[in-house]
Structures are given as structure tokens and as C-alpha cells.
Residue, then its C-alpha position, 0 to 999 in steps of 0.5 A: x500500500x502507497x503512502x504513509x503511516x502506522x504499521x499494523x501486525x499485517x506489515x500494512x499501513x491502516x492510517x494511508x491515505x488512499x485507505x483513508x479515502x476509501x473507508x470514507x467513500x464507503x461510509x458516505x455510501x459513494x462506492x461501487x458494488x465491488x469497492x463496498x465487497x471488498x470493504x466488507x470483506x477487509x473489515x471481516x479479515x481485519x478488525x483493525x479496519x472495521x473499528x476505523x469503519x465504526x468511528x468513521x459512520x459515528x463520526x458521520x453520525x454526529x455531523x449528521x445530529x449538528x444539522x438542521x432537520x431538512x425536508x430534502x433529508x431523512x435524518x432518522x434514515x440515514x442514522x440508522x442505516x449507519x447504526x445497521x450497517x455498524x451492527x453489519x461490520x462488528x457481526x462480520x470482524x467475528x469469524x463468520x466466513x464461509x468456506x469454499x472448496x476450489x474444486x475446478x482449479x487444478x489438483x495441486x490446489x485444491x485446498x479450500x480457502x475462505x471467503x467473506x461472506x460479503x465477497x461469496x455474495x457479490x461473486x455469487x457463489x452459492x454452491x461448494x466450487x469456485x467456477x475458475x477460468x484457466x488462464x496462460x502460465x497456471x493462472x486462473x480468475x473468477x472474472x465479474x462484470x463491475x460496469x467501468x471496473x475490471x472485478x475478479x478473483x484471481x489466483x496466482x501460482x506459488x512463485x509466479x510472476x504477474x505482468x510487470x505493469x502501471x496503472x492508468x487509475x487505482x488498482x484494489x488487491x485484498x489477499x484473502x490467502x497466500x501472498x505476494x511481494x513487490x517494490x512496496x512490501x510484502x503481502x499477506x492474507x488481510x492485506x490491502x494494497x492501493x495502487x494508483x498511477x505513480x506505481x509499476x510494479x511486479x507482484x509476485x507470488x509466495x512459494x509456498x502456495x497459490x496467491x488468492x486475491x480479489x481486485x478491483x481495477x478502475x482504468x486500463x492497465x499499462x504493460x511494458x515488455x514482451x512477455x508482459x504483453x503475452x500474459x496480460x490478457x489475465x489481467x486486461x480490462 
């Protein structure tokens, strides 16, 4: 993750910016479906995140009582929906996670892994198989439509390589399991990673096991070399 900060147990920065920028367009209820399951998702993995949720939406909480009533706002709505979807997170910091067994990758990986439940939801898995799609060099993706975003589940192989790219927008990596390293650091599962266009990097998978993330990519990704170019349909827009 860019920026600076407090590091936490996992080896990321909670107090970024961009992480900042991201719980907060999330309590103001301005993300998309996809940001809001990964945000979901993260203060599942982390309790760290879902406190700095809660006091973000009682912070907007309290500014919403220093207002004026106003007939073009439904105060009492608005509150509550905050209280409710507090009452969501700290439910969802407890292990409430549901396994799901990666029954079509291949059988070198067939270990179960564990989703969030707000992240089975918006993939839409309601039965025991992930549906992966195999890619070129072992990489496999549950790709999603997200309108303008590029939205999947990936799955890299232990030790391999991801394209070496930039990016156009913001790319969001939440590690559910596995890791990878790259310029920035190392990653783990909980971890966030926020991208934007002042990073190229090369994320590449641990060696012990496959790296499992969901991503959520706002702008076309910018490859650079040959090999680059031959992989990247894994992760093109």
C-alpha cells in the first residue's frame, strides 16, 4: 500500500491515505458494488479496519445530529442505516466466513480457502466450487462484470510472476490467502494494497502456495515488455 503511516501486525499501513479515502467513500455510501465487497470483506479479515469503519459512520453520525432537520433529508434514515450497517461490520470482524472448496482449479490446489461472506455474495457463489477460468502460465480468475471496473478473483501460482505493469487509475488487491511481494512490501492474507498511477510494479507470488486475491481495477492497465504483453490478457480490462 502507497503512502504513509502506522504499521499494523499485517506489515500494512491502516492510517494511508488512499485507505483513508476509501473507508470514507464507503461510509458516505459513494462506492461501487465491488469497492463496498471488498470493504466488507477487509473489515471481516481485519478488525483493525472495521473499528476505523465504526468511528468513521459515528463520526458521520454526529455531523449528521449538528444539522438542521431538512425536508430534502431523512435524518432518522440515514442514522440508522449507519447504526445497521455498524451492527453489519462488528457481526462480520467475528469469524463468520464461509468456506469454499476450489474444486475446478487444478489438483495441486485444491485446498479450500475462505471467503467473506460479503465477497461469496457479490461473486455469487452459492454452491461448494469456485467456477475458475484457466488462464496462460497456471493462472486462473473468477472474472465479474463491475460496469467501468475490471472485478475478479484471481489466483496466482506459488512463485509466479504477474505482468510487470502501471496503472492508468487505482488498482484494489485484498489477499484473502497466500501472498505476494513487490517494490512496496510484502503481502499477506488481510492485506490491502492501493495502487494508483505513480506505481509499476511486479507482484509476485509466495512459494509456498497459490496467491488468492480479489481486485478491483478502475482504468486500463499499462504493460511494458514482451512477455508482459503475452500474459496480460489475465489481467486486461
Amino acid at each position: 500500500m502507497s503512502g504513509s503511516g502506522a504499521v499494523d501486525e499485517h506489515g500494512s499501513l491502516v492510517n494511508d491515505a488512499g485507505l483513508e479515502e476509501l473507508l470514507g467513500t464507503y461510509v458516505a455510501g459513494t462506492v461501487t458494488d465491488a469497492e463496498a465487497a471488498l470493504v466488507q470483506s477487509l473489515a471481516t479479515l481485519r478488525s483493525d479496519v472495521a473499528g476505523l469503519i465504526a468511528m468513521l459512520e459515528e463520526a458521520a453520525g454526529a455531523e449528521l445530529d449538528a444539522l438542521a432537520p431538512s425536508a430534502l433529508c431523512d435524518h432518522d434514515a440515514s442514522r440508522a442505516a449507519a447504526l445497521a450497517r455498524i451492527d453489519v461490520l462488528a457481526g462480520e470482524a467475528a469469524p463468520a466466513s464461509i468456506a469454499v472448496a476450489m474444486g475446478a482449479a487444478p489438483a495441486d490446489d485444491s485446498e479450500a480457502i475462505v471467503l467473506p461472506e460479503a465477497l461469496r455474495r457479490y461473486l455469487g457463489i452459492d454452491g461448494d466450487v469456485i467456477p475458475w477460468r484457466r488462464r496462460m502460465g497456471g493462472f486462473a480468475e473468477l472474472r465479474v462484470r463491475g460496469g467501468e471496473q475490471t472485478v475478479r478473483l484471481l489466483k496466482i501460482p506459488p512463485g509466479q510472476a504477474m505482468p510487470d505493469h502501471g496503472h492508468g487509475g487505482r488498482e484494489l488487491t485484498l489477499v484473502l490467502s497466500g501472498s505476494f511481494s513487490d517494490e512496496t512490501g510484502h503481502y499477506g492474507p488481510g492485506d490491502l494494497q492501493i495502487a494508483d498511477d505513480t506505481l509499476e510494479h511486479q507482484p509476485v507470488a509466495g512459494g509456498d502456495e497459490p496467491c488468492i486475491c480479489f481486485t478491483v481495477v478502475d482504468a486500463p492497465l499499462r504493460f511494458t515488455g514482451l512477455a508482459a504483453r503475452l500474459i496480460a490478457p489475465i489481467v486486461d480490462r
